[in-house]
C-alpha positions in Angstrom: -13.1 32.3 -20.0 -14.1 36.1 -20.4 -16.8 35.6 -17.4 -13.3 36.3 -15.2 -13.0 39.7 -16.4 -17.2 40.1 -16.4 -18.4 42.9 -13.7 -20.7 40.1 -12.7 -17.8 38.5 -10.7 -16.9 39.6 -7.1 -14.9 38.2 -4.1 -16.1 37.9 -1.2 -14.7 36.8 2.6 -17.3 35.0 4.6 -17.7 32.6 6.9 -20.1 29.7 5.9 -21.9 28.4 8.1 -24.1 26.3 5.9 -23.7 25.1 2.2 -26.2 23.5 0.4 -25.9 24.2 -2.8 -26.9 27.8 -3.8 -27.4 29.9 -2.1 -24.4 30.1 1.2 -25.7 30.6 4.4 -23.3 33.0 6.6 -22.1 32.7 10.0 -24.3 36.1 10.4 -27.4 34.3 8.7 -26.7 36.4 5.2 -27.1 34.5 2.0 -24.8 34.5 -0.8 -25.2 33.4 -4.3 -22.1 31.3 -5.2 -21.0 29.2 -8.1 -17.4 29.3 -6.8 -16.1 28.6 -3.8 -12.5 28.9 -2.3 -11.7 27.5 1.0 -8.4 29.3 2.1 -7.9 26.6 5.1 -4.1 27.5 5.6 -0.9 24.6 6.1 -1.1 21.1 7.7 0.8 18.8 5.8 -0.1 15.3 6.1 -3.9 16.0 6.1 -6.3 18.8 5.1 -8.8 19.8 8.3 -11.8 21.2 5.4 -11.9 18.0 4.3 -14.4 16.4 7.3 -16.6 19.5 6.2 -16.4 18.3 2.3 -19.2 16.0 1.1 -19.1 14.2 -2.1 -21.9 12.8 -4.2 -22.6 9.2 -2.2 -22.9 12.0 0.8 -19.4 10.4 2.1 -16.9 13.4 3.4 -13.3 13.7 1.7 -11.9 12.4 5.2 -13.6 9.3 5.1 -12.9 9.0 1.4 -9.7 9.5 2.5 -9.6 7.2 5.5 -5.9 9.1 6.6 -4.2 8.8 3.3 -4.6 11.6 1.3 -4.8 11.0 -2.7 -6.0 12.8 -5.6 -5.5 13.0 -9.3 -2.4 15.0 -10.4 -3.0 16.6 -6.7 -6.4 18.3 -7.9 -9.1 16.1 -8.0 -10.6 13.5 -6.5 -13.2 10.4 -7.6 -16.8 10.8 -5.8 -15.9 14.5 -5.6 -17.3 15.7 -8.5 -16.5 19.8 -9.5 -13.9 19.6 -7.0 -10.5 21.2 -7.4 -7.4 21.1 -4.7 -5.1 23.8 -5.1 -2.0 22.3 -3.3 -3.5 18.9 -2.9 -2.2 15.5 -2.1 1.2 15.1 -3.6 1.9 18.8 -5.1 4.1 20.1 -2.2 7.6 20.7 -2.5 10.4 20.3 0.1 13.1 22.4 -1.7 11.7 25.1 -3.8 8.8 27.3 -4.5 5.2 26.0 -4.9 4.6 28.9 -7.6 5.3 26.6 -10.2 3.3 24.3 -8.7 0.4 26.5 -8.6 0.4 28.0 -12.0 0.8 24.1 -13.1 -2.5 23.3 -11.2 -4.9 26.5 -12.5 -3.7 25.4 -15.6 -5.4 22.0 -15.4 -8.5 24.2 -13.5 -8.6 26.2 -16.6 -9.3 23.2 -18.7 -11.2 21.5 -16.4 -13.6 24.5 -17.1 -13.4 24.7 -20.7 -14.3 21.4 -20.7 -17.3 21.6 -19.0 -18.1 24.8 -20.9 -17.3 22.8 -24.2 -19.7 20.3 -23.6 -22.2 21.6 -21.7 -21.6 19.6 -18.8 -22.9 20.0 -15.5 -19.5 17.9 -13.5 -16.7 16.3 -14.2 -15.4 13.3 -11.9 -12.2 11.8 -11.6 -12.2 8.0 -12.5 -10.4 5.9 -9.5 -8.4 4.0 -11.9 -7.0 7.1 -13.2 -6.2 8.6 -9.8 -5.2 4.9 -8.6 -2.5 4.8 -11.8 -1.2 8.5 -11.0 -0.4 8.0 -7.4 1.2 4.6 -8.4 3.6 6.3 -10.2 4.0 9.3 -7.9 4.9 6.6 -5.2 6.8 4.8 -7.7 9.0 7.7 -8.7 9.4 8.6 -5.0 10.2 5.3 -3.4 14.1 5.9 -4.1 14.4 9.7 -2.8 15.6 10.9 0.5 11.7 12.1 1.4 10.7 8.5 2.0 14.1 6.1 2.6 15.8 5.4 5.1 13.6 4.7 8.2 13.3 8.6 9.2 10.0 10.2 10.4 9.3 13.1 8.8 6.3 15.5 8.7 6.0 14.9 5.3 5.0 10.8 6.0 1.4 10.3 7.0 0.8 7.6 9.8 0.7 4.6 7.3 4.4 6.0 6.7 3.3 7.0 2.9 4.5 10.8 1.8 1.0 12.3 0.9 3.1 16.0 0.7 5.3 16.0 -1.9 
């Protein structure tokens, strides 16, 4: 992972207008090479706004794949979206104590998403549904007793279908 120390590597605030690929179109009409992007979309808890403007590789957006019920792979990624990583994603918020932890928990996982794809010369990596559909099972499963989903409250942190897509 040297290339994040490399003088080749910049950051950069724009508005996209357009992506397609490479390179980003600007609000301004400017183009941008990219092989990263960051969308910095701020907090809504129970859904995530960017994702009617993400598009994954059956040309479906993240909202529809989503249909209202946020889910993704230890909170980062998500089948049919492949090269995608969520940083705060479905299921990795915390109602009682710092996300740092979270965070640092989640580049981690990035990090080796990477290597892997550097390793083996891979173009993508995509989640496998079963996989994500196992994880979330026992997310909910581990859940179902705590205070964040008993006891007939609504909360912010329960989506409409009343499941806790937050924490």
């Amino acid at each position: 992972m040297e290339c994040r120390h490399s003088s080749a590597i910049s950051a950069s605030a724009y508005c996209t207008c357009r992506l397609a690929g490479s390179p980003l179109i600007a609000q301004d009409g400017t183009s941008h090479d990219a092989d990263l992007i960051v969308f910095a979309t701020g907090f809504q808890a129970v859904d995530m706004p960017i994702a009617q403007h993400v598009y994954g590789a059956a040309g479906m957006s993240l909202a529809q794949a989503w249909g209202g019920d946020m889910r993704a792979l230890r909170g980062t990624t998500v089948p049919g979206f492949p090269n995608l990583c969520l940083v705060i994603g479905p299921n990795t918020g915390l109602g009682h104590n710092s996300v740092v932890h979270i965070i640092e928990s989640q580049l981690s996982y990035i990090t080796d998403y990477l290597a892997t794809l550097e390793r083996t010369g891979a173009a993508a990596l995509d989640a496998k549904p079963a996989a994500e559909e196992r994880w979330c099972a026992e997310v909910e499963r581990r859940m179902a007793s705590t205070v964040w989903t008993t006891g007939g409250c609504v909360s912010w942190y329960l989506n409409a279908a009343g499941r806790n897509p937050t924490l």
